[in-house]
N, C-alpha and C positions, 0 to 999 in steps of 0.2 A: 581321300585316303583315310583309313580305318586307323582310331589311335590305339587301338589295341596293338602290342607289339613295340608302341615309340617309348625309347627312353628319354628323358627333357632333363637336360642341364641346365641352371638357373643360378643365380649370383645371388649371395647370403641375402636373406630378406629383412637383415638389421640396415642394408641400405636405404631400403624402403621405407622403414621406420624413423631413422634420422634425416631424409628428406622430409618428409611430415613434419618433424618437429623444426625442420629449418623454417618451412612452409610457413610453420603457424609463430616463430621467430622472427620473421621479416613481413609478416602483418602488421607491426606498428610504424615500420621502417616505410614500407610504399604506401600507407594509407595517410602519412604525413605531407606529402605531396605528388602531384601526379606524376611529375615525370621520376617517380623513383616504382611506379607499378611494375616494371619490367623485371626488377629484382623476381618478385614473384617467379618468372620464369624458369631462373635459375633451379628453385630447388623442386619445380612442377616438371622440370624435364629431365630431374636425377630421377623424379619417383617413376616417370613412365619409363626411365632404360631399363632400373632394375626390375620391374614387371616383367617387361617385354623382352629383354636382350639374355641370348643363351643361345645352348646348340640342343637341337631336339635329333635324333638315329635311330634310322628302321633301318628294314632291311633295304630300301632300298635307296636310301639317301640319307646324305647329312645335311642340313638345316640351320645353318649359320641366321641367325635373327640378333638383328644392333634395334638402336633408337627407333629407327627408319629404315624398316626395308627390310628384305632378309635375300640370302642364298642358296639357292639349291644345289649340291655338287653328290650327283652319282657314285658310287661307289664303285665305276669303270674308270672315274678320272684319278682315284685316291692309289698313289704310289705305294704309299705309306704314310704311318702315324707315329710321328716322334713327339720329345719332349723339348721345349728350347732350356736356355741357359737357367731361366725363371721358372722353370717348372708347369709353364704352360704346355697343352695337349696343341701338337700345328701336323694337318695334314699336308702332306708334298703334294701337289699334282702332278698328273702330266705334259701339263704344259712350262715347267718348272716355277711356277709358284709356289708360297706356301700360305697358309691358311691357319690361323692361330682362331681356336676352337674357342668361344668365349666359356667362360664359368665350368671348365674342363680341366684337371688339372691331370699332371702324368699317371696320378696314382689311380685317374678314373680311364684309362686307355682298357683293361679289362674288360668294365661294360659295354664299352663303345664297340670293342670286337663282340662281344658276346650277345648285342642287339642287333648286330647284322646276321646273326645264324650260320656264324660258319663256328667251325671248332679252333679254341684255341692252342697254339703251338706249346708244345712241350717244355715246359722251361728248362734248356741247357743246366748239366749236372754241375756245380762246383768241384773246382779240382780238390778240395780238403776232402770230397766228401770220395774221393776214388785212394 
């Protein structure tokens, strides 16, 4: 797939930077004894989510990517794109699930339609404005 076209949603990269500093914070903590190495992990697997975890949109899929793994869901399955309670971007399926977009928020639903190349709908007129 050609990345020309994908738009990539991604999670502030200050996450990234205060895993580091935990990283190098809990250096004196597991190198005190061994069975405290594991600590390490902790802030070695904040720094790969927020590398790695986001939603990437072409035209012709969305692209759910966590820690581990990612999702491919067509844009035949996508109902629709709402916002939930928190302000998160979650697409409905047709299967009725929903699918909450990581690093998406409502106010980035715009691009997401406008990466798939169709035209965006009109926005309905305010009544003050008639």
């Amino acid at each position: 797939m050609s990345k020309h076209g994908t738009v990539r949603f991604r999670h502030n990269q200050a996450i990234l930077v205060a895993a580091i500093v935990a990283f190098v914070g809990a250096l004196p903590l597991a190198s005190a004894r061994v069975y405290l190495l594991p600590v390490l992990l902790v802030p070695l697997a904040v720094a790969v989510w927020a590398w790695r975890a986001g939603t990437d949109v072409d035209a012709r899929e969305l692209r759910v990517r966590a820690l581990v793994g990612q999702r491919r869901i067509g844009w035949d399955r996508v109902l629709e794109l709402v916002t939930d309670t928190r302000g998160r971007a979650v697409a409905r399926l047709d299967d009725g699930h929903d699918v909450v977009l990581p690093a998406v928020r409502g106010a980035d639903l715009p691009r997401v339609v406008a990466a798939t190349g169709q035209p965006l709908p009109d926005a309905p007129a305010d009544a003050s404005d008639q």
